[in-house]
C-alpha positions in Angstrom: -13.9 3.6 -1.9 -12.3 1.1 -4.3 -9.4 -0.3 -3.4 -7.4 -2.9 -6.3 -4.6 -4.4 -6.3 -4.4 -3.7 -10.2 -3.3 -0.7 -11.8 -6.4 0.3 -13.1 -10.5 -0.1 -12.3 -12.1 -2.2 -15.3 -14.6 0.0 -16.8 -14.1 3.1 -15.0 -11.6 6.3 -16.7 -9.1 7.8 -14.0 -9.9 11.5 -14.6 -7.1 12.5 -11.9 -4.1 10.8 -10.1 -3.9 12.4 -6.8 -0.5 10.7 -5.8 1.3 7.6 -2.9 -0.8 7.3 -0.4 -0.1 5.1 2.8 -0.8 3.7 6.1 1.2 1.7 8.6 0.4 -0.1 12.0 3.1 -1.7 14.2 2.6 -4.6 16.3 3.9 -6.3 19.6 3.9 -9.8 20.2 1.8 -10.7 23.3 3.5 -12.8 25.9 0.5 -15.4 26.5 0.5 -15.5 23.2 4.3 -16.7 22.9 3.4 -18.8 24.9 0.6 -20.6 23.2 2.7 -20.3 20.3 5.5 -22.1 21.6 3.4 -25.1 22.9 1.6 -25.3 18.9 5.1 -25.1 17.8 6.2 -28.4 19.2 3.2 -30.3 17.5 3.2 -28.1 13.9 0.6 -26.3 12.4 -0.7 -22.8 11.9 -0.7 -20.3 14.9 -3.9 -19.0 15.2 -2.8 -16.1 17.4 -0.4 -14.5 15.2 -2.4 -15.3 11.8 -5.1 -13.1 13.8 -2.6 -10.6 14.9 -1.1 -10.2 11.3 -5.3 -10.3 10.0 -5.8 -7.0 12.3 -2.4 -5.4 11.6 -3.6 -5.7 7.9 -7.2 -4.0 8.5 -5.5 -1.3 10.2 -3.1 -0.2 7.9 -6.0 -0.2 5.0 -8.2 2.1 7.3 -5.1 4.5 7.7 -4.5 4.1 3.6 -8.3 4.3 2.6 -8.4 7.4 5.3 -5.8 9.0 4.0 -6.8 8.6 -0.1 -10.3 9.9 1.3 -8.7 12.8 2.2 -7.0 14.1 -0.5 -10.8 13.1 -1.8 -9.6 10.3 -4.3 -12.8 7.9 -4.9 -9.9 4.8 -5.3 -6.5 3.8 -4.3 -5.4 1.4 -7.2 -1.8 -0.4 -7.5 -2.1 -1.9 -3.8 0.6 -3.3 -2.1 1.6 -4.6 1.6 4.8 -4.7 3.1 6.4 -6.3 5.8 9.5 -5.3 8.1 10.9 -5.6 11.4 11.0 -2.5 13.6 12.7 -4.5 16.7 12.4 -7.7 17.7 8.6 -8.8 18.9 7.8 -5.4 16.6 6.8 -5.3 13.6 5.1 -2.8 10.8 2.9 -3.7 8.2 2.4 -1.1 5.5 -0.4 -1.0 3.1 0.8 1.4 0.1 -0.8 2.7 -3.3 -2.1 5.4 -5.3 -4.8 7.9 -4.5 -7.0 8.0 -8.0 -10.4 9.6 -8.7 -12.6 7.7 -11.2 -15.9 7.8 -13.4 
């Protein structure tokens, strides 16, 4: 499955457009992680704990995406986007969005 963040595949015809596809995974922060997060706070610097959080939120919500393009048997999702928001606080949803697209 091909999966671009452009709106087309370079050298390949889109014989069909098979429509938005999506897939979403929400996420809880972790309170050991907090914690460690805090204490890295106080000295600067990236949070390893979260940028892996965020890293697996990602992942997911491309599985549920490419699932659900395989589904409606696309061979492609092109146009790929993410998006960020807050559910509640310590929750939040990534979303990985695009279109379902069957090439040659």
């Amino acid at each position: 499955m091909l999966i671009v963040t452009t709106d087309s595949v370079p050298g390949k015809k889109v014989v069909k457009s098979l429509g938005l596809v999506r897939g979403s995974s929400v996420r809880t922060r972790n309170l050991g992680r907090d914690i460690t997060a805090v204490f890295r706070n106080m000295v600067g610097g990236e949070v390893p704990e979260y940028t892996q959080l965020m890293a697996q939120s990602r992942e997911h919500a491309l599985s549920r995406m490419r699932e659900e393009a395989e589904g409606l048997g696309a061979n492609a999702v092109v146009g790929v986007r993410f998006m960020t928001s807050m559910v509640m606080s310590g929750a939040a949803e990534i979303l990985a969005y695009g279109t379902a697209i069957i090439v040659e």
